[in-house]
C-alpha positions, 0 to 999 in steps of 0.5 A, spaced: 766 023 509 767 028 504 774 032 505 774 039 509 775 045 505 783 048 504 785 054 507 788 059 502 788 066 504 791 072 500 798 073 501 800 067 506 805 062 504 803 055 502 806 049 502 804 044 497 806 037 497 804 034 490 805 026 490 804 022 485 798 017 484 799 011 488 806 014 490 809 012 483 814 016 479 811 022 475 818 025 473 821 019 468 827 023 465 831 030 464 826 033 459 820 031 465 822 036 470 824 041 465 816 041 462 814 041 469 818 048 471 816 050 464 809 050 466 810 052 473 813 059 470 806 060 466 802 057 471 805 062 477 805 068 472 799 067 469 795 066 477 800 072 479 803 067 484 810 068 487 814 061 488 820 061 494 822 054 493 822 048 490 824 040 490 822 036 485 823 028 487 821 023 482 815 020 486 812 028 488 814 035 488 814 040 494 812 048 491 812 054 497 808 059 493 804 065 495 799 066 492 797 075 490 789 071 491 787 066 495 783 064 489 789 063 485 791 056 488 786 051 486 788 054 479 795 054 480 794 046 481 789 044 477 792 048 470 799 045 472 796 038 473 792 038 466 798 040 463 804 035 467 798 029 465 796 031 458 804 030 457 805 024 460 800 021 456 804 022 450 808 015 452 805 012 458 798 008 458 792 011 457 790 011 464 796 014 468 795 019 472 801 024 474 799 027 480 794 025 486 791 030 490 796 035 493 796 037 500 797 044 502 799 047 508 799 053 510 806 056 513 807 062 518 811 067 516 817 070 522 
């Protein structure tokens, strides 16, 4: 059965909960969640994205994020991946697998 579309619309808040694969650990050292920030800054500037707040756990991370586009969100999340993956590879197996599918959920703004 084939996932049902997400919903992202102009200027509403999201928040994302990204886990890692099998719910193992994606953040193995300090210099891990700095990378990780430094790339969220690019990747949020350059998909013109606003970030509120943040947590990063060792196992996943919890972003609330809107976005200027709609459109903006899958970018966002597929750049931040490819390049959290990429850098972890460096010194893991081959195989690994930072980040599984997030989960997005949009947020009502009071």
């Amino acid at each position: 059965m084939p996932r049902r579309p997400r919903i992202h619309l102009d200027g509403i808040p999201l928040h994302i909960v990204q886990r890692g694969h099998n719910r193992e650990s994606c953040f193995f050292g300090e210099e891990d969640y700095h990378a990780y920030l430094h790339w969220l800054g690019e990747a949020l500037t350059k998909e013109r994205c606003s970030l509120h707040a943040y947590v990063l756990m060792t196992n996943h991370v919890h972003l609330l994020v809107t976005p200027e586009r709609a459109e903006s969100i899958p970018r966002l999340v597929f750049a931040l991946g490819r390049r959290y993956v990429q850098y972890g590879q460096r010194y893991l197996p081959a195989d690994w697998n930072a980040l599984g599918q997030p989960v997005q959920i949009l947020v009502n703004r009071c």
